[in-house]
Each structure stands twice: as C-alpha cells, then as structure tokens.
N, C-alpha and C positions, 0 to 999 in steps of 0.2 A: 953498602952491599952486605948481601945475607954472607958471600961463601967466606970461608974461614971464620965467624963468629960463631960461637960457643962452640962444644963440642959433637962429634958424629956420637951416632947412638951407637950401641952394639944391639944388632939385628936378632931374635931369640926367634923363634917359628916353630911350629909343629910337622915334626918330620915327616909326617905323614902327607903331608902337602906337596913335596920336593915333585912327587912324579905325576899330581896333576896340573902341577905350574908348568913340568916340560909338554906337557899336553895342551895345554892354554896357549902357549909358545907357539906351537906347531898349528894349531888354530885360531890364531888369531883373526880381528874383523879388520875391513878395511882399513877405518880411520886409525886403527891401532898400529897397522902398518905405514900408512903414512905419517903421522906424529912419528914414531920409532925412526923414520930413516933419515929424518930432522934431527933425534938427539945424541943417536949410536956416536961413537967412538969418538965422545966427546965434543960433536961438531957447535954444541950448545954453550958456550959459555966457560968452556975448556973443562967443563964437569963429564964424569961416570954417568950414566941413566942403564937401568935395568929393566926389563920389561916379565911382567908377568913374577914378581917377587915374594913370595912367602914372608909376610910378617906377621907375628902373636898368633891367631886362629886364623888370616885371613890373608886373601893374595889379591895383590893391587895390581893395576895396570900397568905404571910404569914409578920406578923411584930411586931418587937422587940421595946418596948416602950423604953428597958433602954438603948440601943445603937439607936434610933431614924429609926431602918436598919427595910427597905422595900426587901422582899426576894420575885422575882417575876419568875415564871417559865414560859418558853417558848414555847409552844407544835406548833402541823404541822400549828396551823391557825394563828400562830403569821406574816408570812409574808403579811396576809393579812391586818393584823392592824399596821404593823408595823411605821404609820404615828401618829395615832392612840396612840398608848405604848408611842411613844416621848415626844410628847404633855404631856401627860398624867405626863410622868418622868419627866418632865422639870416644870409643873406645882409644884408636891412634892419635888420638890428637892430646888424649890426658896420660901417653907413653912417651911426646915428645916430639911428635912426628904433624907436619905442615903437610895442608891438603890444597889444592887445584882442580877444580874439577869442569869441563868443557863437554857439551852437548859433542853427540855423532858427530850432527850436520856442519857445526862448526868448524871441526877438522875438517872434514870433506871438504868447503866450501870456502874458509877464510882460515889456511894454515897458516901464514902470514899472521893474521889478528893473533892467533893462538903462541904460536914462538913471542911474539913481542909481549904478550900478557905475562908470559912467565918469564923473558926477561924485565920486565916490571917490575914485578914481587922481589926478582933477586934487588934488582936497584933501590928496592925501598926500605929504609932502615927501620927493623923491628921496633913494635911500641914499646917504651922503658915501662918497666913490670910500677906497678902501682900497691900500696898496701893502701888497705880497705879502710878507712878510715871512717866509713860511716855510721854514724849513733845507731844502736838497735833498732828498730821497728817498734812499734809498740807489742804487735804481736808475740815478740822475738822477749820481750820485759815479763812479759804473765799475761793475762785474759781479764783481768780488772777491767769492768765496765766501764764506759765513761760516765762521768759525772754529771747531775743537772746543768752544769754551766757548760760543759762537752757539748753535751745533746741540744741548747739553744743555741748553742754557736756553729750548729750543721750549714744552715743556710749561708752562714758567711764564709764557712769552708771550702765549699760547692763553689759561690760564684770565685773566690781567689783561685780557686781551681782551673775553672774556666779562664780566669783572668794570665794566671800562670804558663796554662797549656799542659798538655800528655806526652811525655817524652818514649818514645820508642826506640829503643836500643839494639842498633840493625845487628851489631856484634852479637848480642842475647838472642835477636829474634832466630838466625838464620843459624847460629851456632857455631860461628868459623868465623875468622879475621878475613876471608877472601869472599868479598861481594862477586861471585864471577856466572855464576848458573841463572838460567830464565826460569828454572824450579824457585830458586830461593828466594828470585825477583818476585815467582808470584805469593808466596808465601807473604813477603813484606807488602803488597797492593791488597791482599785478605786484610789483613789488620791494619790498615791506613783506611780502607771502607768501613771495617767497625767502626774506627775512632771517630770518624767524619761523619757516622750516622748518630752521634750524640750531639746534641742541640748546642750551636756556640764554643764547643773545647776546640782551642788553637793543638794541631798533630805539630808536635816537634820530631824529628826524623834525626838522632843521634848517631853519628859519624865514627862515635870517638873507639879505637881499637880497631877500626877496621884498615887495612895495609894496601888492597887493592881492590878496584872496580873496574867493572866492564861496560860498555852500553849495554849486552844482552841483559843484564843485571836490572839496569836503570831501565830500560822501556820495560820490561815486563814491571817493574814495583813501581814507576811514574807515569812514565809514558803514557800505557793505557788508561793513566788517570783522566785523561783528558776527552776520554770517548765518555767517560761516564760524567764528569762533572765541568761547567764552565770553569774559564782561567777566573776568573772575578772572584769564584768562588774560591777559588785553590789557591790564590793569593792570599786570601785572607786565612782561609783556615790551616795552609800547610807552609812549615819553615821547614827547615834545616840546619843544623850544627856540627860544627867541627869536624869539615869536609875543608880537607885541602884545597888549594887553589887551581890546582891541574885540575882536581876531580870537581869543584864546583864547575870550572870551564866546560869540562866534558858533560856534565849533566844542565847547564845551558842549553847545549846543544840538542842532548836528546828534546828537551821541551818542546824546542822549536823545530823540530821534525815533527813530535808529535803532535804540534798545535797544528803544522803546516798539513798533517795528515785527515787530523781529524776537523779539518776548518776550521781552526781557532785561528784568533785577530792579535790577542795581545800576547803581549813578549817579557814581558819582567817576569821574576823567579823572588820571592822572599827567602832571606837567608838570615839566621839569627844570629 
C-alpha cells in the first residue's frame, strides 16, 4: 500500500488562489459532488481528501495529502485545455505529487468503477525507482557520421529491426504511471496505427512503470483496434510487455468484447 510510504509533501500555493478555490468550492459540477461525498471525512480509505486545493500556480479537484494523489476530473471542456492539463500534470508530478484522472461521465455513471480505481492505486506498491543504466545514444556520443561499413550494413539494421520490433513506452507515451483516461487511451491507438502502417515492424506495447489500468484506458488504445484492423493481423503485429497478470487478465477481456463487438471470431492475444 501507498499510504504511509515516504513522506507527505509540504503544500506551497500562490495566495492569490485561496479565494477563487473557495469560489470553485461553492461552484462546483455535479460529478465533483458526487466523488466528494464518497471521500469527505475520510469515508475512503480512513484518508483526508480536499476538494478544490490550491497547489504551486494551480488548483485541482480534489487531493489526498497522505498518498500525495491529485484526483482530477474531466468534463466536456477538457479537450479544449487539454495542452493546458499536461503542462499543468507534468509541472505536479515533477513536485512529487500522483495524478488520477476520470472523465465527467464516469463519475456520473460508474462511481463504483471510480472509488475501486483509486483504491487500486493505493493497493499497488509503487515501482522501485531504477537508475539509467543505459549506453549513450549515438547521438548523445557527437554527430560523427557513420562509416562505409555503417552505411552497408543499413539494410541489415532495418530487417533486425523489423525482426526485433518497436517498443512503445505507454509510461513515456501518455506521461503518467496511471493508464486510466479514454484521452490518453486515444493518444496510445494514434501511435500503434503509425507503427502498424510501417510494412512488417512487430508494435511492442511496453507496460513497465505503469501502476494502474482501467478498461476505459484499454478500449480506447486496443479495443477499437479491432474496428480498424483484423485479429490475424493484430496478432502478429502487436504484443505486449511487462503487464501484470491482473492487468493482462483484464485487457483479455477488453479484446474480446471488442472482437465480440466489432465481429471478430478469434480469441488469442500475443503477449511477449
């Protein structure tokens, strides 16, 4: 479990925020109400939840001091900020601070799904931090061109390449350890159709750092794989790595909803 492991942050904000967080408060949207009268006074997990909180330049939905969790909800104007949210998540997140983030509709419709997702997170023991042990790049060494025997030995680069596969890094792609938004599922289904439109590269779909998944997650970045491309095909071209066994389980199942939706016959899943 997250709570008690490391330490609480101490919260800095710009004071200037204080009195349009108690305005946000006072105005809050449905599904903000509803989540809220699920986590108030502790009813969640015997933790603190604040809603409407002033942190650094910016005020979040709702957030948990003793698991450091920023719970941020999505409504219809989120696409317009959605550059916006990034920023925003990527500033808190390199301050220390965990992010969750659940569509409107979600709340509204499946509050259940939602409380169990984040008690999830708390039950899942953070990734052990890793130091980078990997060789420079070339690029990263100087710009020295390659050499005659470099440049003949492309083609052989290429097919090992092929032969290899293209790893995608759903942690890098979506930019958060929590796979949970249909945003960021569709973000990861953009870049598995690039990869799949280059002739023969096996897509590997790397798992590793990621803490929590949702189905909304997995049908938007899988699922509607299946409207666009046969299973025969997606077998062969697409795997998966270093996804837990709960969560290989659960993304089984999305497949075969989405096979069962979009008419598909076969049932196996490639996992690497």
């Amino acid at each position: 479990m997250r709570g008690g492991r490391g330490c609480v942050l101490k919260i800095y904000y710009n004071p200037r925020l204080k009195e349009l967080a108690r305005k946000l408060r006072n105005n809050s949207t449905l599904s903000e109400v509803l989540l809220w009268q699920r986590v108030k006074n502790k009813q969640l997990m015997g933790y603190d939840f604040h809603r409407q909180k002033p942190i650094d330049e910016y005020i979040v939905d709702l957030f948990c001091p003793n698991l450091n969790l920023i719970i941020e909800i999505d409504g219809e104007s989120h696409d317009r900020k959605s550059e916006e949210d990034k920023k925003r998540q990527i500033r808190l997140e390199s301050l220390g601070f965990h992010f969750l983030r659940f569509w409107d509709s979600d709340v509204k419709q499946n509050i259940e799904g939602v409380i169990l997702t984040i008690e999830k997170w708390n039950n899942t023991p953070p990734a052990p931090s890793q130091e980078d042990n990997t060789p420079p790049a070339p690029s990263q060494e100087g710009n020295t061109p390659p050499t005659p025997s470099q440049e003949g030995n492309r083609r052989e680069r290429e097919i090992d390449r092929k032969r290899c596969g293209v790893k995608i890094s759903i942690f890098e792609q979506i930019g958060s350890n929590a796979a949970v938004s249909s945003e960021d599922g569709e973000v990861l289904y953009e870049r598995i159709v690039k990869g799949l439109a280059e002739k023969d590269v096996i897509i590997i779909l790397d798992f590793t750092n990621i803490e929590i998944i949702t189905p909304t997650f997995l049908n938007a970045a899988i699922g509607q794989l299946y409207n666009k491309y046969d299973s025969p095909f997606l077998r062969e071209r697409l795997k998966v790595n270093n996804l837990a066994k709960e969560d290989l389980e659960l993304l089984k199942k999305v497949v075969e909803r989405a096979k069962e939706y979009f008419k598909e016959n076969s049932t196996d899943f490639n996992c690497k």
